[in-house]
Biopython code that builds the backbone (N, CA, C, O; Angstrom):
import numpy as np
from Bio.PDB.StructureBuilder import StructureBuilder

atoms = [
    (1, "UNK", "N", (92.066, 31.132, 51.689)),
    (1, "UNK", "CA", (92.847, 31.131, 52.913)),
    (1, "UNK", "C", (93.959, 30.094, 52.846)),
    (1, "UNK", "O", (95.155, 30.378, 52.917)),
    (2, "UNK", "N", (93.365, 28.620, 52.674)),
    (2, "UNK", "CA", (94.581, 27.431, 52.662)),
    (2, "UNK", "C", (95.846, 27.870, 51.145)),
    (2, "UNK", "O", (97.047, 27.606, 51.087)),
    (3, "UNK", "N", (95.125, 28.464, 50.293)),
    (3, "UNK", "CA", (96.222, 28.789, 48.968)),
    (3, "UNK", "C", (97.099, 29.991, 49.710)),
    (3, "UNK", "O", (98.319, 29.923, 49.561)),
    (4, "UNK", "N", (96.796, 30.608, 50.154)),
    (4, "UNK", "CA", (97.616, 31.829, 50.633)),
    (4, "UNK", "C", (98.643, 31.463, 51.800)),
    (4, "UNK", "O", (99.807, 31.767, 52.060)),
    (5, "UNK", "N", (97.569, 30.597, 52.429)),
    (5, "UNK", "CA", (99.402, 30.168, 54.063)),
    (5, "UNK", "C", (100.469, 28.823, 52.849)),
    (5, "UNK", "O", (101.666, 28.540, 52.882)),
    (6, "UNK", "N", (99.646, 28.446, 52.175)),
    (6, "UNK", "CA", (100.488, 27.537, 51.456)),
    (6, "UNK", "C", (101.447, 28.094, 50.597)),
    (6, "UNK", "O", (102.526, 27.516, 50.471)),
    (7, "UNK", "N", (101.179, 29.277, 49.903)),
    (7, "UNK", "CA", (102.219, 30.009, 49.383)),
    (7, "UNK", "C", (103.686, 30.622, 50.331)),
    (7, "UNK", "O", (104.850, 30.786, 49.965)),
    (8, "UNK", "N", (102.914, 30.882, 51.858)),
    (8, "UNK", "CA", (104.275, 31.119, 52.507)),
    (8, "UNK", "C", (105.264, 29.927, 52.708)),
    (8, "UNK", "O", (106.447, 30.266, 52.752)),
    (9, "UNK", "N", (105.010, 28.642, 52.833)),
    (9, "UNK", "CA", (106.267, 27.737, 53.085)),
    (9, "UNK", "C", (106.585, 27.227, 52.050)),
    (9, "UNK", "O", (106.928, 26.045, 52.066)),
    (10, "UNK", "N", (106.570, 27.887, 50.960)),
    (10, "UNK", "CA", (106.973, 27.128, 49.559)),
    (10, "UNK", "C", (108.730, 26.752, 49.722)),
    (10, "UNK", "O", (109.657, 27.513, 50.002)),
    (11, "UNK", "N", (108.733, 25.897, 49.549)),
    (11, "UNK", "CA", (110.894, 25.430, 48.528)),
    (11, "UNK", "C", (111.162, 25.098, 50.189)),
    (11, "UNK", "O", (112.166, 25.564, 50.729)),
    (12, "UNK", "N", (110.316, 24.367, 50.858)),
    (12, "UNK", "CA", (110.320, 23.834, 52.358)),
    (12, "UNK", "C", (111.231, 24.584, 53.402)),
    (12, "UNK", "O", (112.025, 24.035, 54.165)),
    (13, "UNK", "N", (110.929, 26.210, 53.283)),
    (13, "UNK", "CA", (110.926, 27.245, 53.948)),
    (13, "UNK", "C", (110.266, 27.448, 55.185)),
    (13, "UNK", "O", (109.035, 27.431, 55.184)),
    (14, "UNK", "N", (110.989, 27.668, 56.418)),
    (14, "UNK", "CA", (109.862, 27.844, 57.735)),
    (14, "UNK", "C", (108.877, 28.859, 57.718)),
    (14, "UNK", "O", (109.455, 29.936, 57.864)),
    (15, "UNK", "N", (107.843, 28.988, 57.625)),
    (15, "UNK", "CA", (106.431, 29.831, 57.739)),
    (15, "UNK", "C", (105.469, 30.225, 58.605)),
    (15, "UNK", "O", (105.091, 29.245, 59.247)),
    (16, "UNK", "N", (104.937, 31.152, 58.895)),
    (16, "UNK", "CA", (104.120, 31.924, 59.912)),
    (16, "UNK", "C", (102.513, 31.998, 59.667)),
    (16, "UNK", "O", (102.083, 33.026, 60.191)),
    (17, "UNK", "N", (101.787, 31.460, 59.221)),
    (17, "UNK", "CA", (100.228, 32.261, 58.747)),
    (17, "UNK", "C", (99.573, 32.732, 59.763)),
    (17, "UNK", "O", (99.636, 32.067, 60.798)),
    (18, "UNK", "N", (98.962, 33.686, 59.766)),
    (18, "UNK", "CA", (98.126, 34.257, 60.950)),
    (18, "UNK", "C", (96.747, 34.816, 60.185)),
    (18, "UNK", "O", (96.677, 35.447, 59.130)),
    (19, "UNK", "N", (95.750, 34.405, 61.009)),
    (19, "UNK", "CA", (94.582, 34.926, 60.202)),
    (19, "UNK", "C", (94.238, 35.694, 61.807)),
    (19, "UNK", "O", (94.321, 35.253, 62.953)),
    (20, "UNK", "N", (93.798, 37.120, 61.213)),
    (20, "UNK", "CA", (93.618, 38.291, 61.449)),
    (20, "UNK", "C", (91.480, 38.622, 61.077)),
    (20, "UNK", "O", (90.999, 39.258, 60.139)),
    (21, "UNK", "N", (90.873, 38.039, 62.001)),
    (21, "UNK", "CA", (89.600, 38.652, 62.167)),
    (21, "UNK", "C", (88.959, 39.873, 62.505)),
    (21, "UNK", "O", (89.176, 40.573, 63.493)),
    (22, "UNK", "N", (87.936, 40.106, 61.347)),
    (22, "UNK", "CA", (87.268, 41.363, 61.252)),
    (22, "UNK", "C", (85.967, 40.933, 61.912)),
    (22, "UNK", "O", (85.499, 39.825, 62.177)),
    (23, "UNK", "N", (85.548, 42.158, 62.086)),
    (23, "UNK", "CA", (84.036, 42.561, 62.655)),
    (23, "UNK", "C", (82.916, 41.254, 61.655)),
    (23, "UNK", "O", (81.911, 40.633, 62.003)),
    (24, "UNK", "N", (83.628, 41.279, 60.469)),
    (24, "UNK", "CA", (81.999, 40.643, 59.289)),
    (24, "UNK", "C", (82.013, 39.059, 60.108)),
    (24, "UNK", "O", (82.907, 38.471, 60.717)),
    (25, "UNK", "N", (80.385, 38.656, 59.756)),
    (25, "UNK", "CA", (79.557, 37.472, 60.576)),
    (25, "UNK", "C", (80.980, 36.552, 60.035)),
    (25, "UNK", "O", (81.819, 36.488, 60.934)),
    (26, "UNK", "N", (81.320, 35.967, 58.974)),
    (26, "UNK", "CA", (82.565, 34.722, 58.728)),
    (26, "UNK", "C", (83.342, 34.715, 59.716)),
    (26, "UNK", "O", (83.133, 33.858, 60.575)),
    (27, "UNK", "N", (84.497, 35.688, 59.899)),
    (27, "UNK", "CA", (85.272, 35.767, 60.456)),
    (27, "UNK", "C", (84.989, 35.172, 61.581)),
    (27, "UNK", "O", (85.605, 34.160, 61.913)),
    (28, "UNK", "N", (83.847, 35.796, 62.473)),
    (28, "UNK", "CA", (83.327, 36.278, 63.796)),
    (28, "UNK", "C", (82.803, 34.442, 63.801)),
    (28, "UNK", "O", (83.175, 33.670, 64.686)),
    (29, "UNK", "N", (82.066, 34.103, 62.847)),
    (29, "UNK", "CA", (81.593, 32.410, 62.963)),
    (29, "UNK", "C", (83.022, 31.491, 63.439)),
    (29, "UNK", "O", (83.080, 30.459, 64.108)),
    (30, "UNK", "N", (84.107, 32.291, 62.821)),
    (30, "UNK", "CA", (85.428, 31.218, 63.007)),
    (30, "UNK", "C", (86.443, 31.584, 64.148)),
    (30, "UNK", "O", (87.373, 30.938, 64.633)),
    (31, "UNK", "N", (86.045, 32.598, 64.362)),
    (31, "UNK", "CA", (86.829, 32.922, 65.814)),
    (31, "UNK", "C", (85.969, 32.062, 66.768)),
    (31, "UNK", "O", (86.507, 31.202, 67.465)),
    (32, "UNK", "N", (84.259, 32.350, 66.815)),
    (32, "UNK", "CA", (83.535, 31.724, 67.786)),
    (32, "UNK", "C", (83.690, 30.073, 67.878)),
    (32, "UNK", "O", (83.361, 29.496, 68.914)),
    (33, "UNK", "N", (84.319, 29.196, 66.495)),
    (33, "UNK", "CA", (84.045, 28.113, 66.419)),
    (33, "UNK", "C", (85.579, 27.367, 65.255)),
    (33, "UNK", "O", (85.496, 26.635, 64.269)),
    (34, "UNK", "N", (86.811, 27.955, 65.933)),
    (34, "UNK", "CA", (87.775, 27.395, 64.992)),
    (34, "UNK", "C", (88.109, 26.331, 64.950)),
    (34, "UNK", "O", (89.210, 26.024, 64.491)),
    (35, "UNK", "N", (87.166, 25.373, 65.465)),
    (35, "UNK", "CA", (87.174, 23.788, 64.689)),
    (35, "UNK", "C", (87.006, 23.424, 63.338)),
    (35, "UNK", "O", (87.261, 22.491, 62.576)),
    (36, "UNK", "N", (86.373, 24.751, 63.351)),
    (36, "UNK", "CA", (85.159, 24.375, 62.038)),
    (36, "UNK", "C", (85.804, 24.863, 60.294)),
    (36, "UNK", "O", (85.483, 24.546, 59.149)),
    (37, "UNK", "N", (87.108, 26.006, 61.057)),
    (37, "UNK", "CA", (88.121, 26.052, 60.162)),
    (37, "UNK", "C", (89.434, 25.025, 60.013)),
    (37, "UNK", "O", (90.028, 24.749, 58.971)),
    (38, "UNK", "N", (89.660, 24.630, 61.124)),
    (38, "UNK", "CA", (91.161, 24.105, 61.411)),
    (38, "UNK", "C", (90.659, 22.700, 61.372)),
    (38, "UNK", "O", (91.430, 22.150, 60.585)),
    (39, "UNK", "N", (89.996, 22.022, 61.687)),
    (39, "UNK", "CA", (89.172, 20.769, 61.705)),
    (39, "UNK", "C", (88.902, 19.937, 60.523)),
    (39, "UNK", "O", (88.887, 18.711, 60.635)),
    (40, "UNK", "N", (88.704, 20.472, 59.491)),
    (40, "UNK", "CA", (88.078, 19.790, 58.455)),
    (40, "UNK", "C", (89.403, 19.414, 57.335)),
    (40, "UNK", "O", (90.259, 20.283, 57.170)),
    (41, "UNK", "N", (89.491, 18.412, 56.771)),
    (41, "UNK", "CA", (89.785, 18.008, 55.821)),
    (41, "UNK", "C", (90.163, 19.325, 54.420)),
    (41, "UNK", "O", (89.371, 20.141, 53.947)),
    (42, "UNK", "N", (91.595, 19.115, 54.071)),
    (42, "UNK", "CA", (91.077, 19.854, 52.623)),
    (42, "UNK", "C", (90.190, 19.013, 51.463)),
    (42, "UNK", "O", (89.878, 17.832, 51.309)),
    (43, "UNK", "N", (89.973, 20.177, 50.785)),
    (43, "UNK", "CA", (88.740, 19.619, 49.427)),
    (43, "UNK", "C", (89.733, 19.100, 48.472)),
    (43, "UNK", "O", (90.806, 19.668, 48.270)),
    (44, "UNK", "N", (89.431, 18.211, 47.994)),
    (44, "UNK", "CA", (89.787, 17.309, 46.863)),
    (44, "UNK", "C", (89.838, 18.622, 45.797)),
    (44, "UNK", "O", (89.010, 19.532, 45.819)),
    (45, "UNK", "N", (90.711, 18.555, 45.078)),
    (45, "UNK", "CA", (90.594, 19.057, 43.614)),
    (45, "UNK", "C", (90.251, 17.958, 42.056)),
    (45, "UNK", "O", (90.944, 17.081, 41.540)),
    (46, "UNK", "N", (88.924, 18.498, 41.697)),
    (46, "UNK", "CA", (88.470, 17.859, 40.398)),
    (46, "UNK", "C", (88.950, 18.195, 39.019)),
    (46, "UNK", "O", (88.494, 19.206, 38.485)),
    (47, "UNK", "N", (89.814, 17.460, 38.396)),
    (47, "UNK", "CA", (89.997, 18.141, 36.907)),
    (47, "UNK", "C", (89.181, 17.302, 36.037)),
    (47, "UNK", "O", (88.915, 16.121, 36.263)),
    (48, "UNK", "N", (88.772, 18.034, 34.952)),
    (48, "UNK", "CA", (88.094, 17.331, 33.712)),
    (48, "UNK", "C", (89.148, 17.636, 32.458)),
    (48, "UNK", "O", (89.262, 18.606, 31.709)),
    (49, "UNK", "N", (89.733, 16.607, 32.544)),
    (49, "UNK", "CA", (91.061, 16.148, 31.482)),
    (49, "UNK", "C", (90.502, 16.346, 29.751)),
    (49, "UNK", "O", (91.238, 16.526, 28.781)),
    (50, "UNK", "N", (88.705, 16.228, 29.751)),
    (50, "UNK", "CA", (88.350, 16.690, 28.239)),
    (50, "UNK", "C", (87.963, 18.173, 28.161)),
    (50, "UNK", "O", (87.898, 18.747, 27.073)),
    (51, "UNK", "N", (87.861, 18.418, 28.625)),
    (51, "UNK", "CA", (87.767, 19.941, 29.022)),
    (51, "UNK", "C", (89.024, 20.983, 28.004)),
    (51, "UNK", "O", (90.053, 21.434, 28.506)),
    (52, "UNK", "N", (88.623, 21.186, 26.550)),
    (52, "UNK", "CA", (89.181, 21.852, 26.251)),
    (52, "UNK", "C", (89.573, 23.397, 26.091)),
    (52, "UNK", "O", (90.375, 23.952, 25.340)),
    (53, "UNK", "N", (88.677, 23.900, 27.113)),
    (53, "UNK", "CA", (89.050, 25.096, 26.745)),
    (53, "UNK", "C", (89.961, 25.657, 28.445)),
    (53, "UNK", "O", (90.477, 26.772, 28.530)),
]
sb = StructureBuilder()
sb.init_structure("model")
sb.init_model(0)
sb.init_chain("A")
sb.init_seg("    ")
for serial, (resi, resn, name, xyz) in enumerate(atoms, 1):
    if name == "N":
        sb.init_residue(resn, " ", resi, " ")
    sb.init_atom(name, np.array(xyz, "f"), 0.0, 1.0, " ", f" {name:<3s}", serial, name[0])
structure = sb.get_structure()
């Protein structure tokens, strides 16, 4: 979800994201409780720099 609205304001372009809920329990958990999407912190990204492949 956050990679996809982030792709719309790329090259510091004005942007729109809209998330569009379906019937399935996720959705329906984040409509009932969109703190719990919009609220939280993004996740850190981990690289392992020896990691050759």
């Amino acid at each position: 979800l956050w990679q996809q609205a982030g792709r719309s304001g790329r090259r510091e372009n004005a942007s729109l994201s809209i998330y569009i809920a379906f019937e399935g329990p996720l959705d329906q958990y984040f409509m009932k409780f969109p703190q719990k999407l919009f609220g939280r912190s993004i996740e850190n990204c981990q690289i392992d720099v020896h990691n050759k492949q």
